[in-house]
PyMOL Python script that loads the backbone (N, CA, C, O; Angstrom):
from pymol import cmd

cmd.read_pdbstr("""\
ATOM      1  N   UNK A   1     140.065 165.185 295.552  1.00  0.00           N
ATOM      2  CA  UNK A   1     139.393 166.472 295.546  1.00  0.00           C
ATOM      3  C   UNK A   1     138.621 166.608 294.240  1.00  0.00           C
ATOM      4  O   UNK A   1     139.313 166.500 293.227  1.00  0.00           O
ATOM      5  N   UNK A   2     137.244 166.838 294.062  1.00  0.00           N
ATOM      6  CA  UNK A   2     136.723 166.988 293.108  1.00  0.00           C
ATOM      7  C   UNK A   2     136.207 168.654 293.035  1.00  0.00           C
ATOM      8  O   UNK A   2     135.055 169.064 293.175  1.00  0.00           O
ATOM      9  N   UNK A   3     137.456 169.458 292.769  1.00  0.00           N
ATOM     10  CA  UNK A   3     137.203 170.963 292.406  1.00  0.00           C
ATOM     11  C   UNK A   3     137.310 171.362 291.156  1.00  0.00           C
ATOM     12  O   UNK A   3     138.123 170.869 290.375  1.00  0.00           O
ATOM     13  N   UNK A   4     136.476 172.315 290.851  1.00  0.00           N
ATOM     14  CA  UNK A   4     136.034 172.691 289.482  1.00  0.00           C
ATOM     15  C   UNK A   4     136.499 174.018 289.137  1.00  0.00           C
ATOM     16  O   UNK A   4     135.760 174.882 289.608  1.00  0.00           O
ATOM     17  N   UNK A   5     137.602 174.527 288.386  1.00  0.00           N
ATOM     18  CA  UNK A   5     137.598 175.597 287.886  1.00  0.00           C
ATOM     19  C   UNK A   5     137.633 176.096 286.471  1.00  0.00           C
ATOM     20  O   UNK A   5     138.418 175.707 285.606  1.00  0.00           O
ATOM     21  N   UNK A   6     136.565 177.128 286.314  1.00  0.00           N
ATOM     22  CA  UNK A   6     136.228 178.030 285.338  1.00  0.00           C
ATOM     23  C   UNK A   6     137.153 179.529 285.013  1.00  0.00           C
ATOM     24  O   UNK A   6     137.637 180.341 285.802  1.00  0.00           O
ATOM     25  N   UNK A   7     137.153 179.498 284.016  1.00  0.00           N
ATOM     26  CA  UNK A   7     137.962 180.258 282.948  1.00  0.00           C
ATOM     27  C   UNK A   7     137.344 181.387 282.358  1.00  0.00           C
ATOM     28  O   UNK A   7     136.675 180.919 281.437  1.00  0.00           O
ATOM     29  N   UNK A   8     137.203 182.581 282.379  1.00  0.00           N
ATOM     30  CA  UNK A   8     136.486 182.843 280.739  1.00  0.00           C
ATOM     31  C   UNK A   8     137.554 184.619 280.372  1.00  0.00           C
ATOM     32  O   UNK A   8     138.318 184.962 281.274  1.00  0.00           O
ATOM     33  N   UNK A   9     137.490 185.331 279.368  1.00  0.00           N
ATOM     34  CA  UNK A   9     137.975 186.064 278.944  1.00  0.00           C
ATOM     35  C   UNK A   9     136.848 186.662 278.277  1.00  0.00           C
ATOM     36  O   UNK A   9     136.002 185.884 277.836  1.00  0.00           O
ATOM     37  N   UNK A  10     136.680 187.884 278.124  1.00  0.00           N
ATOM     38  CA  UNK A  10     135.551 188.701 277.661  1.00  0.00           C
ATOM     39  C   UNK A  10     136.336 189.834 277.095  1.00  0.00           C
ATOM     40  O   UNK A  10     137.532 189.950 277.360  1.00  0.00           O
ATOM     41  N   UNK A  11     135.794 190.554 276.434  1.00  0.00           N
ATOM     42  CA  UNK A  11     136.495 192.078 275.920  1.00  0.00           C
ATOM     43  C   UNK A  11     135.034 192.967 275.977  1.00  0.00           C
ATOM     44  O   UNK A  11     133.908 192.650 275.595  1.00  0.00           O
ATOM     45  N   UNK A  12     135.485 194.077 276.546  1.00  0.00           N
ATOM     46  CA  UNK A  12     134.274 194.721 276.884  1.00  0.00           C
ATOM     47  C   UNK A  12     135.039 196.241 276.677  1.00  0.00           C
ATOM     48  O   UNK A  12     135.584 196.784 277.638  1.00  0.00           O
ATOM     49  N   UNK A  13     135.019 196.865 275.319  1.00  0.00           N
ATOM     50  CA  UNK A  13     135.371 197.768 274.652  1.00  0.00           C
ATOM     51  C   UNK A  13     136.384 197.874 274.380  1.00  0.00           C
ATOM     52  O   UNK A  13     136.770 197.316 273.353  1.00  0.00           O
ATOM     53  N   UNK A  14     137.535 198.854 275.396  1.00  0.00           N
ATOM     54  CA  UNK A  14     139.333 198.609 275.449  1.00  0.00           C
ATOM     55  C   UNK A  14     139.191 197.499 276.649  1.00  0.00           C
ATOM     56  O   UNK A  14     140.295 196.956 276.607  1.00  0.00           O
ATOM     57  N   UNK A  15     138.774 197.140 277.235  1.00  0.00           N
ATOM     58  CA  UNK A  15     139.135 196.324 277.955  1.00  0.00           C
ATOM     59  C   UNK A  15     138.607 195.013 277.834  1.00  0.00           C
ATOM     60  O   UNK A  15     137.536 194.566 277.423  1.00  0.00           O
ATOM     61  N   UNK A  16     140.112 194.291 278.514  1.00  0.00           N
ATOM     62  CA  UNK A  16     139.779 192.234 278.386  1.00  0.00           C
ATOM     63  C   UNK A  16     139.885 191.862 279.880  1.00  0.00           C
ATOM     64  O   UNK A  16     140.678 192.167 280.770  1.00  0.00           O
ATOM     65  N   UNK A  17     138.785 191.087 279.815  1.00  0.00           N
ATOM     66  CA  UNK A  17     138.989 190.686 281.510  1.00  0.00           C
ATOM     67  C   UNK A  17     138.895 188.969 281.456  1.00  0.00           C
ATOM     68  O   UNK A  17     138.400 188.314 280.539  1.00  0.00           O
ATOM     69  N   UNK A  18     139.533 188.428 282.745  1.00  0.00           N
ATOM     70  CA  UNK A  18     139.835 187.344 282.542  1.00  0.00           C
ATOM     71  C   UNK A  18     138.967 187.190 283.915  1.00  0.00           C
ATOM     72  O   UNK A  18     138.883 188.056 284.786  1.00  0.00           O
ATOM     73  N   UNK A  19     138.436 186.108 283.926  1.00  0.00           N
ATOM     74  CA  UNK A  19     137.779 185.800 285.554  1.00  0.00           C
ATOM     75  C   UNK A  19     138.172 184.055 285.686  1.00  0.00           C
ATOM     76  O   UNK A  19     138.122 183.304 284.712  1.00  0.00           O
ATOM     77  N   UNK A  20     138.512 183.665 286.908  1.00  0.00           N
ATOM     78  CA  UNK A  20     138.887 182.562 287.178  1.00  0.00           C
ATOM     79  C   UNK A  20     138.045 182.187 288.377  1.00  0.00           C
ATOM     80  O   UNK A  20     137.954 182.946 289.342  1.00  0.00           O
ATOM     81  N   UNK A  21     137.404 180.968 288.318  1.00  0.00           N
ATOM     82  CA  UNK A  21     136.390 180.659 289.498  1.00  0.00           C
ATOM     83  C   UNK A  21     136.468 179.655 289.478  1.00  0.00           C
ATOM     84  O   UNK A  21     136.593 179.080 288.397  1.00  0.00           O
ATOM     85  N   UNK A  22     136.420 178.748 291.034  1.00  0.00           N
ATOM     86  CA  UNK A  22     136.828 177.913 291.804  1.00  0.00           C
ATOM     87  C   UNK A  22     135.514 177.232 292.869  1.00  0.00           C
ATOM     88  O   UNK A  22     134.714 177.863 293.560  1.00  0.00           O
ATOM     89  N   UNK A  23     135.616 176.113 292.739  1.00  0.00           N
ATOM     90  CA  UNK A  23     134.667 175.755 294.023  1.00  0.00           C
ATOM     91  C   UNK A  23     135.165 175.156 295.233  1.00  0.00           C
ATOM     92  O   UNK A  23     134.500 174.298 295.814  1.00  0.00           O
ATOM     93  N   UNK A  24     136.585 175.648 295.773  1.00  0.00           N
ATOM     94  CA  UNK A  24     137.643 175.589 296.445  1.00  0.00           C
ATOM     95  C   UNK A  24     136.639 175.741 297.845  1.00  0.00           C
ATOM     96  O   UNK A  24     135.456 176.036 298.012  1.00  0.00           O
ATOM     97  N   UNK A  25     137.816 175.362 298.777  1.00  0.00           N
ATOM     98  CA  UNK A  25     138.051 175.533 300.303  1.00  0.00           C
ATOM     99  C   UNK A  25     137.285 177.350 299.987  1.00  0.00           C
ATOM    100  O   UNK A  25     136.110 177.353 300.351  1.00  0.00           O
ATOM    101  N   UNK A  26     137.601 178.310 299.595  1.00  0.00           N
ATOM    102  CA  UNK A  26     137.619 179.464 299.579  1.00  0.00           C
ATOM    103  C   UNK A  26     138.632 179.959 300.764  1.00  0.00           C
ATOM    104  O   UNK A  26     139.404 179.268 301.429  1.00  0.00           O
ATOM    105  N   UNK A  27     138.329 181.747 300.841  1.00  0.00           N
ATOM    106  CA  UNK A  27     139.218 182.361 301.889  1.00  0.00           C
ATOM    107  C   UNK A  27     138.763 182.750 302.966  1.00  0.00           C
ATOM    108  O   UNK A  27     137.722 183.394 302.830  1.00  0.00           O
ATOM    109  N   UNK A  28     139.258 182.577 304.431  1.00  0.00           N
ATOM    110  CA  UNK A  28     138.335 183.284 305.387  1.00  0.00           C
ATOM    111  C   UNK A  28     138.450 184.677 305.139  1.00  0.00           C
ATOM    112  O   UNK A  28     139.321 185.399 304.655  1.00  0.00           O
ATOM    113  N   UNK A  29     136.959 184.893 305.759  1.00  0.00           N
ATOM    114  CA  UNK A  29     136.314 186.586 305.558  1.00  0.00           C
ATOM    115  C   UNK A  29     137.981 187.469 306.372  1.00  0.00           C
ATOM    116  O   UNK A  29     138.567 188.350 305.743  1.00  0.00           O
ATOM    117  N   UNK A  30     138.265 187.196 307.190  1.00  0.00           N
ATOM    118  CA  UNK A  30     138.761 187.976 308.121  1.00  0.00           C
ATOM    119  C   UNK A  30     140.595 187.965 307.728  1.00  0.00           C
ATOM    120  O   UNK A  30     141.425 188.514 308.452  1.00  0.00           O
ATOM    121  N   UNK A  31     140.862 187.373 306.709  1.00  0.00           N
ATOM    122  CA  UNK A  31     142.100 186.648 306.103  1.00  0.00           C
ATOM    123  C   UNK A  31     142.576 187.842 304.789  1.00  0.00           C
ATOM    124  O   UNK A  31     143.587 188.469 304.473  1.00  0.00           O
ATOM    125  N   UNK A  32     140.804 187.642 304.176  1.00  0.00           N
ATOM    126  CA  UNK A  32     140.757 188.425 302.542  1.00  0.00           C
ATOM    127  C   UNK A  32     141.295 189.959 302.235  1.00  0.00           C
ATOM    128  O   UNK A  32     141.395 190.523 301.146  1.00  0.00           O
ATOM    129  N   UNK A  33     141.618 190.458 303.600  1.00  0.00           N
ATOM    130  CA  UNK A  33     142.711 191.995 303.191  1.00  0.00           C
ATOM    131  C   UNK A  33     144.359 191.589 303.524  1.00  0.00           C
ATOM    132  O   UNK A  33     145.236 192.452 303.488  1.00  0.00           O
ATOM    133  N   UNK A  34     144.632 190.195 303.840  1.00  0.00           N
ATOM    134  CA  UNK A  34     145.552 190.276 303.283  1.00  0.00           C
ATOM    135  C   UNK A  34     146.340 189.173 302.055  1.00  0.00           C
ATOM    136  O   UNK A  34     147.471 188.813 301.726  1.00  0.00           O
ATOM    137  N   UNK A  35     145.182 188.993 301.745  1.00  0.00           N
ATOM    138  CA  UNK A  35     145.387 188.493 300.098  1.00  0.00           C
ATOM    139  C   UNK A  35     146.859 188.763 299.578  1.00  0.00           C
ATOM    140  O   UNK A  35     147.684 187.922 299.221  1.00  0.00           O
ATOM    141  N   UNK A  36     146.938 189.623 299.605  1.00  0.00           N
ATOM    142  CA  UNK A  36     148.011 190.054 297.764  1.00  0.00           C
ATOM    143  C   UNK A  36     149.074 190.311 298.714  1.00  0.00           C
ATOM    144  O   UNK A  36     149.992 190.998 298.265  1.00  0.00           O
ATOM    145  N   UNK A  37     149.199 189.844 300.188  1.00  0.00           N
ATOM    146  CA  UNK A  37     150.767 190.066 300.649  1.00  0.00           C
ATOM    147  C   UNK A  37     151.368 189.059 300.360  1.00  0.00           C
ATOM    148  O   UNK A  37     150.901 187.945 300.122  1.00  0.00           O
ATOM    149  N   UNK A  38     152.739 189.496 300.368  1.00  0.00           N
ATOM    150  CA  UNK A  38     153.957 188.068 299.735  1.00  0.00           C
ATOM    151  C   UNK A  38     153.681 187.349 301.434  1.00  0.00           C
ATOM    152  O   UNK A  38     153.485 187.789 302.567  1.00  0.00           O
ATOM    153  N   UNK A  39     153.794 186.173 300.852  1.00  0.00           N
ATOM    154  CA  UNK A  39     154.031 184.993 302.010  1.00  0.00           C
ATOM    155  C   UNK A  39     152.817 184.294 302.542  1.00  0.00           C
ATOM    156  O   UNK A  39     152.730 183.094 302.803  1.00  0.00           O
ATOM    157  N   UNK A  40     151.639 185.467 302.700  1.00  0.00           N
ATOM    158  CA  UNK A  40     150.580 185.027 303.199  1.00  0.00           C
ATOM    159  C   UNK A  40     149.494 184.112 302.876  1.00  0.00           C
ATOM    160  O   UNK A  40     148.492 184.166 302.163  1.00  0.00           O
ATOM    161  N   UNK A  41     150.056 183.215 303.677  1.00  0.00           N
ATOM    162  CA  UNK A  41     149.171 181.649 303.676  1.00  0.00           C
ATOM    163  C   UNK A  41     147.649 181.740 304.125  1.00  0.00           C
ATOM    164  O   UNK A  41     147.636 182.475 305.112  1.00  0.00           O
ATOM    165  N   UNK A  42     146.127 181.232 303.775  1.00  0.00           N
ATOM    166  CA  UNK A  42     145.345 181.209 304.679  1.00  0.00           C
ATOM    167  C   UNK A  42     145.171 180.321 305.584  1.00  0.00           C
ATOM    168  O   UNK A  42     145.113 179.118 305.329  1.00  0.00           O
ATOM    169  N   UNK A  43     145.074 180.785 306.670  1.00  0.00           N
ATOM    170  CA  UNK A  43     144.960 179.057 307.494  1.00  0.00           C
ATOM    171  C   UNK A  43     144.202 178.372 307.572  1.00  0.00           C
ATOM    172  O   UNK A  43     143.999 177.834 308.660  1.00  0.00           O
ATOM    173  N   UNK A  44     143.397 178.055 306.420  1.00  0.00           N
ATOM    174  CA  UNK A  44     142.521 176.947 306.235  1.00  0.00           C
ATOM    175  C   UNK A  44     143.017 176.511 305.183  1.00  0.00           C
ATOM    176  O   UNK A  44     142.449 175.490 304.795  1.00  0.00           O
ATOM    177  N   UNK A  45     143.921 176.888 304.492  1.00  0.00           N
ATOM    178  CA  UNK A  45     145.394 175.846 303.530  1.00  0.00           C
ATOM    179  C   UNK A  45     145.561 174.494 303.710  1.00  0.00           C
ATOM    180  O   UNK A  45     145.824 173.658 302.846  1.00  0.00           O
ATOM    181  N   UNK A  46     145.308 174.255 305.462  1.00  0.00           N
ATOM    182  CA  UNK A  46     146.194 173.124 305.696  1.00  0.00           C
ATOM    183  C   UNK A  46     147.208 172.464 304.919  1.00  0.00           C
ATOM    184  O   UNK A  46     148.232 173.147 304.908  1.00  0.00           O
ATOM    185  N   UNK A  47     147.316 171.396 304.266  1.00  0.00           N
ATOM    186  CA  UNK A  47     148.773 170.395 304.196  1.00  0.00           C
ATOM    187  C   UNK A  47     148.577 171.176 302.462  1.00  0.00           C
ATOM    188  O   UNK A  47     149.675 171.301 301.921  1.00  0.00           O
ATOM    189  N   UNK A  48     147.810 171.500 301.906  1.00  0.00           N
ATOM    190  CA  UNK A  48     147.890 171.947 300.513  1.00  0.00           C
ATOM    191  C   UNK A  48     149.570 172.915 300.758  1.00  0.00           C
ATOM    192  O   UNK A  48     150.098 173.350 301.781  1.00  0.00           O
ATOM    193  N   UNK A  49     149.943 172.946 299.469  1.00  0.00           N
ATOM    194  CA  UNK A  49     151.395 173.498 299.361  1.00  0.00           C
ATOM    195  C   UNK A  49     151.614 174.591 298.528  1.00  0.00           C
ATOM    196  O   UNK A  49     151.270 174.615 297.347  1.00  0.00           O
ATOM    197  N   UNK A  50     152.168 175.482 299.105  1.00  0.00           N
ATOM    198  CA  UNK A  50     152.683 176.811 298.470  1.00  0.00           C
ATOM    199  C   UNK A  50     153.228 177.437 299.392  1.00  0.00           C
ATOM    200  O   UNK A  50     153.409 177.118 300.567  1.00  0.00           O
ATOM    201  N   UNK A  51     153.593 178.704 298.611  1.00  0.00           N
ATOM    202  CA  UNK A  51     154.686 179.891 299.036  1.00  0.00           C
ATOM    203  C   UNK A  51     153.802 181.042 299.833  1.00  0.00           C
ATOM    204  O   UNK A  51     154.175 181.860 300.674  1.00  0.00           O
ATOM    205  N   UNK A  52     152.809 180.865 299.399  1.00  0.00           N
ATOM    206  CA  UNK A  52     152.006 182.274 299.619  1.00  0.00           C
ATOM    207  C   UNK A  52     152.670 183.333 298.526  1.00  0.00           C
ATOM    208  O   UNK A  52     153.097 184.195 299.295  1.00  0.00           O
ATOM    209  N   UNK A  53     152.887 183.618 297.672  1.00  0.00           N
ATOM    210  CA  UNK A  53     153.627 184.224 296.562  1.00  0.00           C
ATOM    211  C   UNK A  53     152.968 184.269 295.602  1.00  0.00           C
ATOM    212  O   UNK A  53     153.139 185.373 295.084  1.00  0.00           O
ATOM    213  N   UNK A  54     152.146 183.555 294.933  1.00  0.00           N
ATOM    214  CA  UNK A  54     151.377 183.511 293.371  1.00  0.00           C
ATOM    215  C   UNK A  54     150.554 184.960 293.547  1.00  0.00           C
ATOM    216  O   UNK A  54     150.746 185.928 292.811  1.00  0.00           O
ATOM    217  N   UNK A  55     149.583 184.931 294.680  1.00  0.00           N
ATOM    218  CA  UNK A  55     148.779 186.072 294.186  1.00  0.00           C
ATOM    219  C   UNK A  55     149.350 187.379 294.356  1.00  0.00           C
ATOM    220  O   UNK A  55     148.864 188.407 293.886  1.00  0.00           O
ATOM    221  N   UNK A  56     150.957 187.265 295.410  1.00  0.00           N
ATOM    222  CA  UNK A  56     151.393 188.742 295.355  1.00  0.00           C
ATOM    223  C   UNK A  56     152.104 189.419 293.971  1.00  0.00           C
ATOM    224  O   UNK A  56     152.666 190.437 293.568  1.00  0.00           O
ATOM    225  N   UNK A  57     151.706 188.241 293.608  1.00  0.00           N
ATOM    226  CA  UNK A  57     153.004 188.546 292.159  1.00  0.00           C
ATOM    227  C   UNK A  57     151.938 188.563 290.939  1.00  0.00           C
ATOM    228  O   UNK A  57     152.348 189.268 290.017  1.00  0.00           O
ATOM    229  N   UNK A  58     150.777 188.017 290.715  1.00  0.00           N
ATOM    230  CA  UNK A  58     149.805 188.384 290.215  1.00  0.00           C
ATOM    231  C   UNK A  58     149.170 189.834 290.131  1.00  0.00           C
ATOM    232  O   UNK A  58     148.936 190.535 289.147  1.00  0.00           O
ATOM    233  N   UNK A  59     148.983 190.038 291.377  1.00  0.00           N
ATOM    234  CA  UNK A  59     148.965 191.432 291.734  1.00  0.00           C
ATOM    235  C   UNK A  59     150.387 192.706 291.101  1.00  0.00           C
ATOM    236  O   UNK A  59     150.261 193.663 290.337  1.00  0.00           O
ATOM    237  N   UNK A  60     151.161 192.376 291.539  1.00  0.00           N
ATOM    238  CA  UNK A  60     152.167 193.489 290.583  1.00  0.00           C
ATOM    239  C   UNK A  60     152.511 192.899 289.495  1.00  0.00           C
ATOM    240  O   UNK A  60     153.680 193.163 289.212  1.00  0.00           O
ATOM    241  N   UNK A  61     151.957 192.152 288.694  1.00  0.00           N
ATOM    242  CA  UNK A  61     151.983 192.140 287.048  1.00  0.00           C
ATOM    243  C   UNK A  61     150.558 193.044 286.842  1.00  0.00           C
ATOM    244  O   UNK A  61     151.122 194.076 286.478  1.00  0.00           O
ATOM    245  N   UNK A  62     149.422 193.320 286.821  1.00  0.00           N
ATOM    246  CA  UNK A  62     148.151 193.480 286.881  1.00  0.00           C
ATOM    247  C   UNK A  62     148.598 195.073 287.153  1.00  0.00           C
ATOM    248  O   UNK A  62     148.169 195.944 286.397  1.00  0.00           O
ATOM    249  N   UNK A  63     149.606 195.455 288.428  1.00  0.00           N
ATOM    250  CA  UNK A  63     149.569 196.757 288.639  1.00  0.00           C
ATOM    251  C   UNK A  63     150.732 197.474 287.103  1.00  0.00           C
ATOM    252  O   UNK A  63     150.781 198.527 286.468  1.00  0.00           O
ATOM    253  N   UNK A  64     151.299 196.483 287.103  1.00  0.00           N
ATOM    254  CA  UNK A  64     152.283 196.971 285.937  1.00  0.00           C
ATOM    255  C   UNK A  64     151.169 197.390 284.988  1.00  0.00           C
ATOM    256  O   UNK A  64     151.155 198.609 284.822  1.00  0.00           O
ATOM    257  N   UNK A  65     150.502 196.917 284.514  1.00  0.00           N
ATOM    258  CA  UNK A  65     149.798 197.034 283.135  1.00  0.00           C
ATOM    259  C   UNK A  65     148.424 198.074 283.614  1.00  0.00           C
ATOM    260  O   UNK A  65     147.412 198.236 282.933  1.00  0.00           O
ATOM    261  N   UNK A  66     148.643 198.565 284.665  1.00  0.00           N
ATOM    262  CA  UNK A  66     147.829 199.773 284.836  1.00  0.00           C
ATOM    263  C   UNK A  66     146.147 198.835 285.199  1.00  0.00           C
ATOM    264  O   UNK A  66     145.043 199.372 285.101  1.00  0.00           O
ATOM    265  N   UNK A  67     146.340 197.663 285.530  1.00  0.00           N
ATOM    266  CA  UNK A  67     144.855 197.171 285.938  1.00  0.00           C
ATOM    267  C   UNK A  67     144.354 196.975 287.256  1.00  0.00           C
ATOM    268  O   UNK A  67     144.778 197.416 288.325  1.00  0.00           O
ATOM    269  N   UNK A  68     143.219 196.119 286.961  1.00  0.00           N
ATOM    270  CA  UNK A  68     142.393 196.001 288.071  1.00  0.00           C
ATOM    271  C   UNK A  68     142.453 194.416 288.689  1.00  0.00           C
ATOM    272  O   UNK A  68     142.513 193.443 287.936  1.00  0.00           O
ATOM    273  N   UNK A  69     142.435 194.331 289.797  1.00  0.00           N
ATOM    274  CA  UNK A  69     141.993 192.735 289.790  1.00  0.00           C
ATOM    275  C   UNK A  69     141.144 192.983 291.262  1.00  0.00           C
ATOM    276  O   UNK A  69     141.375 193.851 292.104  1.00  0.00           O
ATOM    277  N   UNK A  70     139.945 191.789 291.285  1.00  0.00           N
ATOM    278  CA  UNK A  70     138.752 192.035 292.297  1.00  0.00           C
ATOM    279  C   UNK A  70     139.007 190.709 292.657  1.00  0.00           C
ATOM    280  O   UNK A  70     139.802 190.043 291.995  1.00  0.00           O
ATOM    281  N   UNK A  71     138.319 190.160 293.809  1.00  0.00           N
ATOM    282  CA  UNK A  71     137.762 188.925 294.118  1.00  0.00           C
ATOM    283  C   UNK A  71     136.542 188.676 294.610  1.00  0.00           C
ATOM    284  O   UNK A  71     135.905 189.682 294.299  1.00  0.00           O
ATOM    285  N   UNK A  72     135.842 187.967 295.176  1.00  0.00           N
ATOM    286  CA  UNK A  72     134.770 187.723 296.097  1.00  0.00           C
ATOM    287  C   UNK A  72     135.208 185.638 296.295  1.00  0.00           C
ATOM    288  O   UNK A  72     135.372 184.724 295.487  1.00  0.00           O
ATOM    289  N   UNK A  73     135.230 185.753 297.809  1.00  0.00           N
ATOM    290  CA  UNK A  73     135.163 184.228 298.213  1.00  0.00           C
ATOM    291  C   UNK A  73     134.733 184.116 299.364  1.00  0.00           C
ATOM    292  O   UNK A  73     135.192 184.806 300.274  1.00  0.00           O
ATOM    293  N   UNK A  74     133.762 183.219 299.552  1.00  0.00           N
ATOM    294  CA  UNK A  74     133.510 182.839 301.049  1.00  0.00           C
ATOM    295  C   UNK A  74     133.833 181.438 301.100  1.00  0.00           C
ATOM    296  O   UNK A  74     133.752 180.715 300.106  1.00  0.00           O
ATOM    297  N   UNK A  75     134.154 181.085 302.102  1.00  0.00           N
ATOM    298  CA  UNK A  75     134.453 179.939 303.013  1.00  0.00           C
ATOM    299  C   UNK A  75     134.157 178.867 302.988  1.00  0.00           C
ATOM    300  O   UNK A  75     133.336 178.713 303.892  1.00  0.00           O
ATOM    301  N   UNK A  76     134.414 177.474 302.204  1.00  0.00           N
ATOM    302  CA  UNK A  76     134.091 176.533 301.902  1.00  0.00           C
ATOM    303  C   UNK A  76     132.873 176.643 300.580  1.00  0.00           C
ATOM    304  O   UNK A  76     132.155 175.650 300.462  1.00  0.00           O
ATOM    305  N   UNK A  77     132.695 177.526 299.845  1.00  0.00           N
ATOM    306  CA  UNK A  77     132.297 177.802 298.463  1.00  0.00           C
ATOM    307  C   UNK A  77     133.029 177.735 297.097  1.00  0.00           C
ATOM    308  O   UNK A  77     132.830 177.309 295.959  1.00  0.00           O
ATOM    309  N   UNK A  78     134.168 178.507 297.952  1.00  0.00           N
ATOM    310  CA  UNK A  78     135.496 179.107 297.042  1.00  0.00           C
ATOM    311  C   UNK A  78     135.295 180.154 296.211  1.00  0.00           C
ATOM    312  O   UNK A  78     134.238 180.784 296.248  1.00  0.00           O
ATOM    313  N   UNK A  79     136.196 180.429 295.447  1.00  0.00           N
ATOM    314  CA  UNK A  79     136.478 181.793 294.783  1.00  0.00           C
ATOM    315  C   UNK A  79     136.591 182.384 293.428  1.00  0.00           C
ATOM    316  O   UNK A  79     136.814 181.631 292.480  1.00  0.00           O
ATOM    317  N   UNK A  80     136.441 183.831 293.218  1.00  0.00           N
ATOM    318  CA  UNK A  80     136.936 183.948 292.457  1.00  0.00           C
ATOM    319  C   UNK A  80     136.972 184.786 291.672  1.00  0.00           C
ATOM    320  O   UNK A  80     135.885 185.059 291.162  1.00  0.00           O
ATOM    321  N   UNK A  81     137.894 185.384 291.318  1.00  0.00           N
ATOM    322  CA  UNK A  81     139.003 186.680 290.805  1.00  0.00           C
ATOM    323  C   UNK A  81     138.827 187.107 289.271  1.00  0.00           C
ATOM    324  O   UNK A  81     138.834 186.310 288.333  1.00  0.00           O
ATOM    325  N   UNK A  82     138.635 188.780 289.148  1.00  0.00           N
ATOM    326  CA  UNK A  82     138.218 189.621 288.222  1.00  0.00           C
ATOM    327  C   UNK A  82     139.544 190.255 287.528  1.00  0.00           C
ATOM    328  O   UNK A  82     139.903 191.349 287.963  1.00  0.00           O
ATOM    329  N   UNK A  83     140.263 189.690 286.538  1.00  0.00           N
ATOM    330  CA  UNK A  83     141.217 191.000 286.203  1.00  0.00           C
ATOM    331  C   UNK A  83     140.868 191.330 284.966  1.00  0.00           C
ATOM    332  O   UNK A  83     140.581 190.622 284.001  1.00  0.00           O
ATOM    333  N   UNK A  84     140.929 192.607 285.112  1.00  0.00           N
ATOM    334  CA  UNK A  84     140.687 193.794 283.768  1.00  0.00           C
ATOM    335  C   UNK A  84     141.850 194.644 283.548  1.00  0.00           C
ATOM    336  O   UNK A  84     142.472 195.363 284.330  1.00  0.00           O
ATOM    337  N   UNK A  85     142.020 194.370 282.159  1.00  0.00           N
ATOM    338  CA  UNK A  85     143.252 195.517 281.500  1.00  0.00           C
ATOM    339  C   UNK A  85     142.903 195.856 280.231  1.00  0.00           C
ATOM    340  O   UNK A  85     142.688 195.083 279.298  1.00  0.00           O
ATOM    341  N   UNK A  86     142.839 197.437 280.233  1.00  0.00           N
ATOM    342  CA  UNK A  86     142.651 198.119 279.212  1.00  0.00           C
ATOM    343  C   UNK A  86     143.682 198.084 278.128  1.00  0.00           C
ATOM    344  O   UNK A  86     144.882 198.273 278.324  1.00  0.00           O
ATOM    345  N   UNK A  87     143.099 197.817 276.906  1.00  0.00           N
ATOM    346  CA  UNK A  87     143.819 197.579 275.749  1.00  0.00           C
ATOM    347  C   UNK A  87     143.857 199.115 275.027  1.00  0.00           C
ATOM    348  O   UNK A  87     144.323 199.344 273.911  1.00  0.00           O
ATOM    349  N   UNK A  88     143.246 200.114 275.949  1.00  0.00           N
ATOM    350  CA  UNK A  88     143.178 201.384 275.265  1.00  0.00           C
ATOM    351  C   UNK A  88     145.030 202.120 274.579  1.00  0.00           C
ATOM    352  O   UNK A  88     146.002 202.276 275.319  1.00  0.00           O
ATOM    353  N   UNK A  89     145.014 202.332 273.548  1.00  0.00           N
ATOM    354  CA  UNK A  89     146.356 203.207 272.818  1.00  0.00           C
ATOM    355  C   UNK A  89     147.115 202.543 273.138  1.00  0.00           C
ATOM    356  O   UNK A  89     148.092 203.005 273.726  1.00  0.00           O
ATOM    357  N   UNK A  90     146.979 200.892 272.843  1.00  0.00           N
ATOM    358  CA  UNK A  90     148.250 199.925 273.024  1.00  0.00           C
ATOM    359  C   UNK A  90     148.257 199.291 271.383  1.00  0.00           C
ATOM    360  O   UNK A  90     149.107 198.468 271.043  1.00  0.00           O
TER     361      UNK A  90
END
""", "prot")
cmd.dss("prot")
cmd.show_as("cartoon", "prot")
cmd.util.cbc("prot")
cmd.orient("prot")
């Protein structure tokens, strides 16, 4: 597999956002609302391996700290994910 992922971290006043981008399989359109449930595999995964668990648990660390997290992926492009947390009166 020759996939490429990008990193970056920015601070944009109180807030630091981290974006992670991928030139992955991506997610199907019709799959992407249920992202952030525990378990949920996409089925274009095939033999690749996991729990379906990373992004639900991503998701309630992100909600702990009062943030945001976005995505955008289409389908054999791949993806990739916005989190922002305010560093405000910390």
């Amino acid at each position: 597999m020759n996939g490429h992922v990008q990193f970056e971290v920015t601070r944009n006043g109180n807030d630091i956002e981290f974006r992670i981008a991928d030139n992955g399989i991506g997610i199907p359109e019709v799959e992407q609302v249920k992202l952030f449930e525990p378990f949920h595999r996409a089925s274009n995964t095939g033999r690749i391996e996991g729990t379906g668990l990373g992004l639900s648990i991503v998701k309630s660390y992100v909600d702990a700290h009062h943030g945001q997290i976005e995505f955008t992926s289409k389908e054999g492009e791949g993806t990739s994910f916005t989190v922002t947390i305010s560093c405000a009166g910390r």
